[in-house]
NUMIMI-920349 format. One record per residue (C-alpha): x, z, y; residue in three letters. Coordinates in steps of 0.2 Angstrom, whole numbers. Example, Ala and Ser with C-alpha at 12.3 -4.5 7.8 and 13.67 -1.06 7.14 Angstrom:
REM NUMIMI-920349
c1  c3  c2  r
62  39  -22  ALA
68  36  -5  SER
REM end
This chain:
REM NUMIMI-920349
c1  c3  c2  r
0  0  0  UNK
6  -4  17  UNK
-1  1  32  UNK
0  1  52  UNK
0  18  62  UNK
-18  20  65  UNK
-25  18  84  UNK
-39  23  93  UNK
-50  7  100  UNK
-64  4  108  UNK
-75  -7  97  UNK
-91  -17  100  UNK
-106  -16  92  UNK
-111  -28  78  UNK
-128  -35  72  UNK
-125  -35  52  UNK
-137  -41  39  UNK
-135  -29  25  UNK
-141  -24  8  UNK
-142  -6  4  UNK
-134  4  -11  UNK
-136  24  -14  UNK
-127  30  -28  UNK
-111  33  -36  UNK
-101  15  -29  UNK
-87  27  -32  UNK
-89  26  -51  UNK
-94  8  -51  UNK
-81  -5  -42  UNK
-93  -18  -47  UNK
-107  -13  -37  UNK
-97  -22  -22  UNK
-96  -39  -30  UNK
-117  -38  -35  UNK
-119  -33  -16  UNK
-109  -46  -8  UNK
-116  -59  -20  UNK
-133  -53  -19  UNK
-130  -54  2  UNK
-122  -71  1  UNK
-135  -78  -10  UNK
-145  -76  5  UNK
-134  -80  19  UNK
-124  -96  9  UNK
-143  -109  11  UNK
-146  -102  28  UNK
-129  -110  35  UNK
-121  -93  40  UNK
-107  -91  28  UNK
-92  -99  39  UNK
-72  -97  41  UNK
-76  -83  54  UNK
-88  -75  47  UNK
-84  -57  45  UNK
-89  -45  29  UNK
-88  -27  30  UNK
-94  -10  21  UNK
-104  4  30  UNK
-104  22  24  UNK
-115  35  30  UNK
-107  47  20  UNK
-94  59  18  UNK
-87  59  -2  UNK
-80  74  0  UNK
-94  84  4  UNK
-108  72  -3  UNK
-114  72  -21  UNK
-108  57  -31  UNK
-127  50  -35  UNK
-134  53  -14  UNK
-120  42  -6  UNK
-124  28  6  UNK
-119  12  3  UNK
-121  -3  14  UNK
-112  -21  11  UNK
-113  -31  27  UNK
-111  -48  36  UNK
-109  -48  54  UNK
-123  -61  59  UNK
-132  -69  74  UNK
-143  -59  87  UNK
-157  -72  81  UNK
-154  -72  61  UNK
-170  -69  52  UNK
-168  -56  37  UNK
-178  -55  22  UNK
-183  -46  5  UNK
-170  -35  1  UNK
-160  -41  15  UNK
-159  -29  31  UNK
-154  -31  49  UNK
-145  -17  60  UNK
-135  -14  73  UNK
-118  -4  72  UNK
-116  4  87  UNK
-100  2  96  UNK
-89  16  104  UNK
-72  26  101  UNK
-65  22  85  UNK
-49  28  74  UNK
-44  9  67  UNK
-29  6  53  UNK
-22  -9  46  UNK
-20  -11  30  UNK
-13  -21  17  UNK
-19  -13  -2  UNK
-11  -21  -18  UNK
-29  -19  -26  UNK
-45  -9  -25  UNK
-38  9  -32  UNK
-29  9  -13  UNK
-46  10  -5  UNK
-46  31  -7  UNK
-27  32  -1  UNK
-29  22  14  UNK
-45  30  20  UNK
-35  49  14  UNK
-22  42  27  UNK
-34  39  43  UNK
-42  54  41  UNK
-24  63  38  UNK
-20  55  54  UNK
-33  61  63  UNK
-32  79  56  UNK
-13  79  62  UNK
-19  71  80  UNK
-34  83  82  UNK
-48  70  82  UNK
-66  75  74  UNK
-75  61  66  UNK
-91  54  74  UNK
-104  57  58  UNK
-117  50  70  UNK
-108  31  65  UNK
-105  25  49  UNK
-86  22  46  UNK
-83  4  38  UNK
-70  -9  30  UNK
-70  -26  39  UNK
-61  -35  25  UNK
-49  -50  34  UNK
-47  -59  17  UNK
-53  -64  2  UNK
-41  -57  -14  UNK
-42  -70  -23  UNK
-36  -82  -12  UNK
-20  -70  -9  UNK
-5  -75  -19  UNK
-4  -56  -25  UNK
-22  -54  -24  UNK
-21  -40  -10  UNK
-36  -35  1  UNK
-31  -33  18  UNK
-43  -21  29  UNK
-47  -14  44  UNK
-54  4  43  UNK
-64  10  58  UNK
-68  28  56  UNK
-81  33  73  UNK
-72  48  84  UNK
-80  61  96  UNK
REM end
């Protein structure tokens, strides 16, 4: 795993189109991949899949201090103002504001604990308080398999006070 010193940034807000998961992702890697498929199954016929278009994950929870089975879960697209949802589809808005952000470069998905550990590690260390009004997420800046050594770069955003 390699990853930059964290920063604090002030981020915009984003109008995603979701689909909705509680439960125990922890356990269960391969709830991503049915979420983001299920997700772009919707997006792919309406034109809105595109070089730029960004994916993320939302959690409203903290694992620490959240039974396994109650955990939030949301797998996202940042999408038009205008994009119509539907069925199991959702729209939201993530609200901007002050956010801890690191870089990182993961050599596969059992980094994901480790980098997160590391923001909030920093933020301990730096005397910030996260902001459990705002979900923290992962905006994911590749796609693995198209990596030569199948690493998932990231951004973690973790909302401060």
């Amino acid at each position: 795993m390699k990853f930059d010193e964290p920063e604090i940034r002030e981020l915009g807000e984003k109008a995603v189109a979701y689909v909705a998961f509680t439960g125990n992702y922890i356990a269960d890697k391969q709830i991503f991949a049915r979420l983001f498929e299920k997700l772009s199954q919707w997006a792919g016929p309406k034109g809105l899949i595109k070089p730029e278009t960004v994916f993320l994950s939302a959690y409203q929870d903290d694992p620490d201090t959240t039974p396994p089975d109650e955990l939030k879960l949301e797998c996202c697209m940042i999408i038009p103002d205008d994009a119509e949802v539907e069925g199991d589809i959702r729209k939201k808005v993530l609200q901007g504001g002050k956010y801890v952000v690191m870089h990182a470069e993961l050599s596969g998905p059992q980094e994901y604990g480790l980098a997160w550990n590391a923001v909030a590690e920093w933020m301990k260390k730096n005397g910030l308080e996260v902001d459990m009004s705002r979900p923290g997420y992962e905006i994911y800046l590749n796609n693995p398999e198209e990596h030569p050594e199948k690493h998932h770069i990231i951004e973690i955003c973790m909302g401060v006070v």
